[in-house]
PDB file of N, CA, C and O in Angstrom:
ATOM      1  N   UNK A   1      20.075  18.666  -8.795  1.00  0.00           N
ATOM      2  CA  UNK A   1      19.912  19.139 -10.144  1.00  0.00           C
ATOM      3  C   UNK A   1      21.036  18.545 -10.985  1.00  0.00           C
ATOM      4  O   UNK A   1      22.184  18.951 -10.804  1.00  0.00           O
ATOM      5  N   UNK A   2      20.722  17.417 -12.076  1.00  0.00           N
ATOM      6  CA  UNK A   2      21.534  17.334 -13.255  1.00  0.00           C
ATOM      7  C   UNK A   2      21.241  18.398 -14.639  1.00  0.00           C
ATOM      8  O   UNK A   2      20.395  19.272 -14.829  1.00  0.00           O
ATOM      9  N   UNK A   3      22.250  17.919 -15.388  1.00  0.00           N
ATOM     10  CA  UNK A   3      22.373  18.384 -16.342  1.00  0.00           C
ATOM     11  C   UNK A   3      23.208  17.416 -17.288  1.00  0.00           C
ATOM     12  O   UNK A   3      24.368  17.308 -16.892  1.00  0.00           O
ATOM     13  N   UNK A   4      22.946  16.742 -18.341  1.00  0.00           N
ATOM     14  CA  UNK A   4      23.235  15.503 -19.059  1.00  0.00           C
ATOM     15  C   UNK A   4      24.090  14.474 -18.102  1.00  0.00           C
ATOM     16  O   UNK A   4      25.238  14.053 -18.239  1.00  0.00           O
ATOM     17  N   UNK A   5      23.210  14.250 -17.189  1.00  0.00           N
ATOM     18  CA  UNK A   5      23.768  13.434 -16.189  1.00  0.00           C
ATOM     19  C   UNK A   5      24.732  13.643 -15.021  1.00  0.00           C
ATOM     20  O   UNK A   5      25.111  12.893 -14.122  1.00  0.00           O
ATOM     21  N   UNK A   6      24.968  14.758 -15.296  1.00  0.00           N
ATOM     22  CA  UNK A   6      25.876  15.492 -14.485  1.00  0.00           C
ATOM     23  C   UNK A   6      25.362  16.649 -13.450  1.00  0.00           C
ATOM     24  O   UNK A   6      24.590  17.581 -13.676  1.00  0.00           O
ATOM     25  N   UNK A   7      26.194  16.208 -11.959  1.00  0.00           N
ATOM     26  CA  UNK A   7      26.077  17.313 -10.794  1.00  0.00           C
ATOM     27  C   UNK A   7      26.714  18.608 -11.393  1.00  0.00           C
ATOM     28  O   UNK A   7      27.693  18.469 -12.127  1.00  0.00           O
ATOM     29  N   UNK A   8      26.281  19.722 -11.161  1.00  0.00           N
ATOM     30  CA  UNK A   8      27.215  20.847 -11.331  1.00  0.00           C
ATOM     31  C   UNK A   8      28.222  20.940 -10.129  1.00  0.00           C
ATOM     32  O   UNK A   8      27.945  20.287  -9.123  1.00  0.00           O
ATOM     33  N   UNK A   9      29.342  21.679 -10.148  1.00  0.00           N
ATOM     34  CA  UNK A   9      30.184  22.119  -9.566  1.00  0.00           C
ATOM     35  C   UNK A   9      29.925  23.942  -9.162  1.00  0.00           C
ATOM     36  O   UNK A   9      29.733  24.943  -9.853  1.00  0.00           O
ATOM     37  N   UNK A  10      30.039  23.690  -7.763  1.00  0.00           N
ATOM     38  CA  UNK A  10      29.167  24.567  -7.073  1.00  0.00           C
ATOM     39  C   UNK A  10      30.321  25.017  -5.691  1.00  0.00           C
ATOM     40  O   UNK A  10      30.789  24.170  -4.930  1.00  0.00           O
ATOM     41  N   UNK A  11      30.559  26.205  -5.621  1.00  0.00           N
ATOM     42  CA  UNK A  11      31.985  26.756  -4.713  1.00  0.00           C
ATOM     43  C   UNK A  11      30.886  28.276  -4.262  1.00  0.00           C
ATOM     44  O   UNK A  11      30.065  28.974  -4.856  1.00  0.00           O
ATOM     45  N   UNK A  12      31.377  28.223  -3.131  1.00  0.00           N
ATOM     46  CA  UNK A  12      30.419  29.564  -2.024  1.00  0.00           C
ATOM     47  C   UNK A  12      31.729  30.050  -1.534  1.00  0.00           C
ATOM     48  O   UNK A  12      32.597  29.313  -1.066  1.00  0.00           O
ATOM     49  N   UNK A  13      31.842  31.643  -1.702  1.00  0.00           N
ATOM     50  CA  UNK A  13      32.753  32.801  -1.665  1.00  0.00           C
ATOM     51  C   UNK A  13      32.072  33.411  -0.985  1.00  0.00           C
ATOM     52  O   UNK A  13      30.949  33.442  -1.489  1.00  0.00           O
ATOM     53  N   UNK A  14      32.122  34.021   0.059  1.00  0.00           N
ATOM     54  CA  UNK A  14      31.753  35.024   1.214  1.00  0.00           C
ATOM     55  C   UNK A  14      32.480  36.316   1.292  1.00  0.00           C
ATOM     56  O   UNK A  14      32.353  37.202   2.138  1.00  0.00           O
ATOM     57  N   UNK A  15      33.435  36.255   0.038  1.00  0.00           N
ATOM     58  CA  UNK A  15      34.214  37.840  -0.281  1.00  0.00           C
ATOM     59  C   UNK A  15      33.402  38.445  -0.848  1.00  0.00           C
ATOM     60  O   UNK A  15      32.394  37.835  -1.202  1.00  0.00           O
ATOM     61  N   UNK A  16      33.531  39.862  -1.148  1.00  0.00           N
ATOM     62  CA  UNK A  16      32.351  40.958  -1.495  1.00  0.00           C
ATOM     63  C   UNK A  16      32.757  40.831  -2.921  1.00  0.00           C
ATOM     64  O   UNK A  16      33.908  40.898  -3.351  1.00  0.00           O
ATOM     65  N   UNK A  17      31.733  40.652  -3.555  1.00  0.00           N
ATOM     66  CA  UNK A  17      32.124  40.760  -5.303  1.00  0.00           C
ATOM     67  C   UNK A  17      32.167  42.288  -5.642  1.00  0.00           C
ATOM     68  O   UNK A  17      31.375  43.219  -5.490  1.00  0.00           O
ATOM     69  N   UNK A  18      33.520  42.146  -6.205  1.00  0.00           N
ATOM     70  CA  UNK A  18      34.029  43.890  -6.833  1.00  0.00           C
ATOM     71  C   UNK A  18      33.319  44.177  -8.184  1.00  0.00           C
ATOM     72  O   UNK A  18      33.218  43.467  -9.185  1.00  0.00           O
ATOM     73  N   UNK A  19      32.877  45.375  -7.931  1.00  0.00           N
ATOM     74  CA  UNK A  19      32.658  45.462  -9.219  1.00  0.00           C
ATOM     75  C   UNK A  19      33.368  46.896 -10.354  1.00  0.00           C
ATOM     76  O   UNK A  19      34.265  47.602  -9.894  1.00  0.00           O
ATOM     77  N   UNK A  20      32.972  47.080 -11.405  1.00  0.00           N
ATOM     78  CA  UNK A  20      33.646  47.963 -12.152  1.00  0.00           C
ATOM     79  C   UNK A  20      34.913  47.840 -12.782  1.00  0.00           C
ATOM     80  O   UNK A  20      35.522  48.725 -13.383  1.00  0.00           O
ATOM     81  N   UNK A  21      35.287  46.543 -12.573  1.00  0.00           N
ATOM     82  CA  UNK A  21      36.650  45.941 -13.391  1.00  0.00           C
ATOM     83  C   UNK A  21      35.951  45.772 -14.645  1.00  0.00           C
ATOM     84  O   UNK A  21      34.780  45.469 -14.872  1.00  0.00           O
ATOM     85  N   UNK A  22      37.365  46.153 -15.755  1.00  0.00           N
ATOM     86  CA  UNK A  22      36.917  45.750 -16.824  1.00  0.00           C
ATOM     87  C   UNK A  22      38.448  45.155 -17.514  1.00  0.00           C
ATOM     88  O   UNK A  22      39.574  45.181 -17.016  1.00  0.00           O
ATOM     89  N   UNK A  23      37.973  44.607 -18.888  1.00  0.00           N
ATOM     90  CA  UNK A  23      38.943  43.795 -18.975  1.00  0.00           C
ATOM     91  C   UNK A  23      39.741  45.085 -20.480  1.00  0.00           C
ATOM     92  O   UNK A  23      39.131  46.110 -20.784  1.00  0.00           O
ATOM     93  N   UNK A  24      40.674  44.815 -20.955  1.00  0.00           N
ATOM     94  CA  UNK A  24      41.513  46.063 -21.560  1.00  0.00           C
ATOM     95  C   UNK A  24      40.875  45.328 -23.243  1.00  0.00           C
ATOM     96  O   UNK A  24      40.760  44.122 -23.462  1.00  0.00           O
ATOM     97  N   UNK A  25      40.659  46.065 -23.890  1.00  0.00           N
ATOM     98  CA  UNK A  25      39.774  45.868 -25.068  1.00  0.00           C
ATOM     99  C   UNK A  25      40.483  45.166 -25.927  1.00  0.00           C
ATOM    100  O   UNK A  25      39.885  44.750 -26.919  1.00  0.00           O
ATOM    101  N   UNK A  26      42.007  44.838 -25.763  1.00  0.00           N
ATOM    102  CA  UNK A  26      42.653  43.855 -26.823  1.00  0.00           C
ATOM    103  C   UNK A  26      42.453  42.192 -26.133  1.00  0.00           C
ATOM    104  O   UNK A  26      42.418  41.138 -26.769  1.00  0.00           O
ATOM    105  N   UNK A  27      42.353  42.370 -24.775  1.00  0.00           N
ATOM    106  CA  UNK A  27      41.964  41.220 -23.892  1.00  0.00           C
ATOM    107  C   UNK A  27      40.833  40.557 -24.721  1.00  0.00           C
ATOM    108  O   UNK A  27      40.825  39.525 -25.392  1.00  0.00           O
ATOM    109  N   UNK A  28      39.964  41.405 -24.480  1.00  0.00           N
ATOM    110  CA  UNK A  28      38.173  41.322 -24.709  1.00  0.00           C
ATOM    111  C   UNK A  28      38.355  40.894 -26.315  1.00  0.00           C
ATOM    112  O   UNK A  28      37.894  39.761 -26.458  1.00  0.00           O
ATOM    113  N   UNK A  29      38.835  41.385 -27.467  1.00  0.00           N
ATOM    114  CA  UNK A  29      38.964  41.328 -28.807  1.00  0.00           C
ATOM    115  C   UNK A  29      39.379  39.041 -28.830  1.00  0.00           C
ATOM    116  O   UNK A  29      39.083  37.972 -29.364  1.00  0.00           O
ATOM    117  N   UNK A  30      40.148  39.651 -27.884  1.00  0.00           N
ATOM    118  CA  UNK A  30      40.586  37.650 -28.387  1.00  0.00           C
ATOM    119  C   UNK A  30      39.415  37.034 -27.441  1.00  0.00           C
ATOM    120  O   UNK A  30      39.156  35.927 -27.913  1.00  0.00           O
ATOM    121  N   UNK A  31      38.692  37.254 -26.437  1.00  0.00           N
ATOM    122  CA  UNK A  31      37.511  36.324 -26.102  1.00  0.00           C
ATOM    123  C   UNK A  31      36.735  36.318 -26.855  1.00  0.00           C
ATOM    124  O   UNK A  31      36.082  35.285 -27.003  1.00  0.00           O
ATOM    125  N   UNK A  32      36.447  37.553 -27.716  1.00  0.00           N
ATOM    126  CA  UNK A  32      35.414  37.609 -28.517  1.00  0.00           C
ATOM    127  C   UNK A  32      35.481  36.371 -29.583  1.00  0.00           C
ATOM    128  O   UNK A  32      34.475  36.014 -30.196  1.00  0.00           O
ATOM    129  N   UNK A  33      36.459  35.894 -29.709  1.00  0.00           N
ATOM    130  CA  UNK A  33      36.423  34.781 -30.953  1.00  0.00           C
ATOM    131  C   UNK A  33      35.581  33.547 -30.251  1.00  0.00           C
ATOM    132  O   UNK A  33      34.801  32.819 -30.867  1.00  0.00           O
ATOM    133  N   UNK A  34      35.880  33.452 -28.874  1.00  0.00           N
ATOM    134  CA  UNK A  34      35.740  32.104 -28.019  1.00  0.00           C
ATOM    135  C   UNK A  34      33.830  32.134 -28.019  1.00  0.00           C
ATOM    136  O   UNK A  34      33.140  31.144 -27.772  1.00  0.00           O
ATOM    137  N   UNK A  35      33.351  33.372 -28.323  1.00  0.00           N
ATOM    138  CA  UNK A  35      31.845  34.071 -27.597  1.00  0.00           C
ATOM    139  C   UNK A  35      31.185  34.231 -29.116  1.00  0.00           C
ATOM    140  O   UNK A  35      31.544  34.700 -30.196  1.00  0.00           O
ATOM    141  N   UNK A  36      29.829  33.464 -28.486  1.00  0.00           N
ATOM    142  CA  UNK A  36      28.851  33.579 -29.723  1.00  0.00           C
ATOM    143  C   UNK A  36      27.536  34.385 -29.460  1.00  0.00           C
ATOM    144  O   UNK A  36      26.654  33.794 -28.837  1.00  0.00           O
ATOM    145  N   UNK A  37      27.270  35.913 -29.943  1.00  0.00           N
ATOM    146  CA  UNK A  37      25.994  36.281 -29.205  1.00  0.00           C
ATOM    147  C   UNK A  37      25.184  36.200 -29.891  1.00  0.00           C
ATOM    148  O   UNK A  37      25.329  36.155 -31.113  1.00  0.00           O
ATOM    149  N   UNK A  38      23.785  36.148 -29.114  1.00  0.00           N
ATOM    150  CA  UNK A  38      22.736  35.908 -29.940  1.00  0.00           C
ATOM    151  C   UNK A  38      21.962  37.410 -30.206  1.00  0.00           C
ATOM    152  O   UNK A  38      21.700  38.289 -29.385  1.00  0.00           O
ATOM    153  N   UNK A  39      21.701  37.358 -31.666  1.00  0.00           N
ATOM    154  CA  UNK A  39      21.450  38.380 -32.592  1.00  0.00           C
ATOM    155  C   UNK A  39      20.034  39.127 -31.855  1.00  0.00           C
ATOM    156  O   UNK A  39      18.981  38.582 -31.525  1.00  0.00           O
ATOM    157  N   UNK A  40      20.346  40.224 -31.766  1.00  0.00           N
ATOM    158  CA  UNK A  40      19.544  41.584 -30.903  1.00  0.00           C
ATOM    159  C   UNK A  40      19.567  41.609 -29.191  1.00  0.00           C
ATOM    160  O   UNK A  40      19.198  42.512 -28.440  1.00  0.00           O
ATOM    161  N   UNK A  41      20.024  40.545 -28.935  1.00  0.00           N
ATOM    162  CA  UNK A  41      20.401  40.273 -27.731  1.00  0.00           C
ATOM    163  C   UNK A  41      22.008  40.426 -26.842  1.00  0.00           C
ATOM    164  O   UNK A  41      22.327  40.184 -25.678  1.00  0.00           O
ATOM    165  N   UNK A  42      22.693  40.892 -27.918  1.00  0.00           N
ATOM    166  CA  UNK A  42      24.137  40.178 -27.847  1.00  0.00           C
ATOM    167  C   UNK A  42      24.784  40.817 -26.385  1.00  0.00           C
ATOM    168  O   UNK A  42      25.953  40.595 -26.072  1.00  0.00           O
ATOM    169  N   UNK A  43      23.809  41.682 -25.493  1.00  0.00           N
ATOM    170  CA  UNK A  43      24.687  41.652 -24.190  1.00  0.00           C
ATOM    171  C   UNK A  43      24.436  40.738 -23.113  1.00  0.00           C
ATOM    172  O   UNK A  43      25.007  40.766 -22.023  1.00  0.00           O
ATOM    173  N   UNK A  44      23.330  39.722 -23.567  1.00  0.00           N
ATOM    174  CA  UNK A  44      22.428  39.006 -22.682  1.00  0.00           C
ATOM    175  C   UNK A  44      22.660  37.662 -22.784  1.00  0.00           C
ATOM    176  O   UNK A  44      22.807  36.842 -21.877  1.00  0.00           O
ATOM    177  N   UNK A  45      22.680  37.497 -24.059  1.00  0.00           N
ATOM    178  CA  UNK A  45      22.472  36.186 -24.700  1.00  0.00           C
ATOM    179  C   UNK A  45      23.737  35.283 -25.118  1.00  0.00           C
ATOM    180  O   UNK A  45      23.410  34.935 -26.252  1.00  0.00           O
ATOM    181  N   UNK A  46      25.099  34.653 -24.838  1.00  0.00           N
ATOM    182  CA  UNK A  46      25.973  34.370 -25.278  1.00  0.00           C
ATOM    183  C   UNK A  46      26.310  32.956 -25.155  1.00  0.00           C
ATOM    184  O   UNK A  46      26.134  32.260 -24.154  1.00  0.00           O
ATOM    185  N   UNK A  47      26.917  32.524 -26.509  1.00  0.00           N
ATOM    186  CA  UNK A  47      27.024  30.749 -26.029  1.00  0.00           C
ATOM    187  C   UNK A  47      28.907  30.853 -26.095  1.00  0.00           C
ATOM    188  O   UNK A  47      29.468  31.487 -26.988  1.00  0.00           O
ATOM    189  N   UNK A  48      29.682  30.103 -24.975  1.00  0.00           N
ATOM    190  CA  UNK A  48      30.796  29.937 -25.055  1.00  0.00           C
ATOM    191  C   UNK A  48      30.926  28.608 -25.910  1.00  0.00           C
ATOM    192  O   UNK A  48      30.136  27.692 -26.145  1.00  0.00           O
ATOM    193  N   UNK A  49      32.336  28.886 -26.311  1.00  0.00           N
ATOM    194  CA  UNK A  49      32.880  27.606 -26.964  1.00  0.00           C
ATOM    195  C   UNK A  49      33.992  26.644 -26.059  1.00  0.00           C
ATOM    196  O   UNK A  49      35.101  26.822 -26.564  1.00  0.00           O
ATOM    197  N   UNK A  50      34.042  26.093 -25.390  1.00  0.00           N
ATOM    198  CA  UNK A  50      35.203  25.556 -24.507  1.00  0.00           C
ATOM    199  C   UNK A  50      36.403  25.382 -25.149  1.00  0.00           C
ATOM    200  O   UNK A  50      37.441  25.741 -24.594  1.00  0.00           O
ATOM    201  N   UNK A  51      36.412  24.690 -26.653  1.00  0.00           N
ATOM    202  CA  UNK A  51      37.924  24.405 -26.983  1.00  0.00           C
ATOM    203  C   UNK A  51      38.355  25.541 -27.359  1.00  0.00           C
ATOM    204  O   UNK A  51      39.523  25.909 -27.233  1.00  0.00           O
ATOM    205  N   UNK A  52      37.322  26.281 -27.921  1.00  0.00           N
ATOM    206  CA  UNK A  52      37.833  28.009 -28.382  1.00  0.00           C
ATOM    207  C   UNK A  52      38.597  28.983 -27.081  1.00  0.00           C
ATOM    208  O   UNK A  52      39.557  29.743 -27.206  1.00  0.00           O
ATOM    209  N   UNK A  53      37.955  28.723 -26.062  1.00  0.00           N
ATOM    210  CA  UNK A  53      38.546  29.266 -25.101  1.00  0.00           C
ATOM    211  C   UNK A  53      39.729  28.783 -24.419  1.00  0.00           C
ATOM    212  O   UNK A  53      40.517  29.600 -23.943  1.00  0.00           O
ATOM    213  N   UNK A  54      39.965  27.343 -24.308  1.00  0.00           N
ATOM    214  CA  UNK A  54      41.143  27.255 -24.123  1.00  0.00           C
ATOM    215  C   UNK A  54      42.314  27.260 -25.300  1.00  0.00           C
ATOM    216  O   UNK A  54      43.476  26.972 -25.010  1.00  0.00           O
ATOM    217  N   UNK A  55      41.883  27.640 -26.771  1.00  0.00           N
ATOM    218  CA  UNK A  55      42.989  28.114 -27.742  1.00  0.00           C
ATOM    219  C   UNK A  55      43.474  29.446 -26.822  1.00  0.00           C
ATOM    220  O   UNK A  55      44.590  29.558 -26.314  1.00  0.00           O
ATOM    221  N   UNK A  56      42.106  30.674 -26.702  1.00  0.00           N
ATOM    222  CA  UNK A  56      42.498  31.687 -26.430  1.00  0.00           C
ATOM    223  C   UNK A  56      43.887  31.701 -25.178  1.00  0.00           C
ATOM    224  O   UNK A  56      45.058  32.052 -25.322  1.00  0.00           O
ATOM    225  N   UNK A  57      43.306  31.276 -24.211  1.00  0.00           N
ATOM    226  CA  UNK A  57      43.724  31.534 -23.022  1.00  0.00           C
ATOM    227  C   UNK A  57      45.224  31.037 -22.949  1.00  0.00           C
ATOM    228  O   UNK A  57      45.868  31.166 -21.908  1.00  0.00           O
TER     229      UNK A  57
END
């Protein structure tokens, strides 16, 4: 499978995925700039920005 010519990058973890972490809401406030949701959808539907996210981070 490509994608504009490109293999994806693909890593297999056999640790149990945790769940119920959450991230602390001033965390979440600065990703939110990086995150674009799509309108009536916005817990489903999200486009990242890459350079936005590495401003954030």
């Amino acid at each position: 499978m490509t994608w504009k010519g490109k293999n994806p990058l693909i890593t297999y973890t056999d640790k149990p995925y945790e769940t119920g972490i959450k991230v602390e809401k001033k965390v979440m406030k600065l990703y939110e700039t990086a995150i674009k949701r799509a309108y009536g959808l916005e817990s489903w539907f999200v486009t990242l920005y890459p350079r936005k996210c590495k401003l954030v981070l």
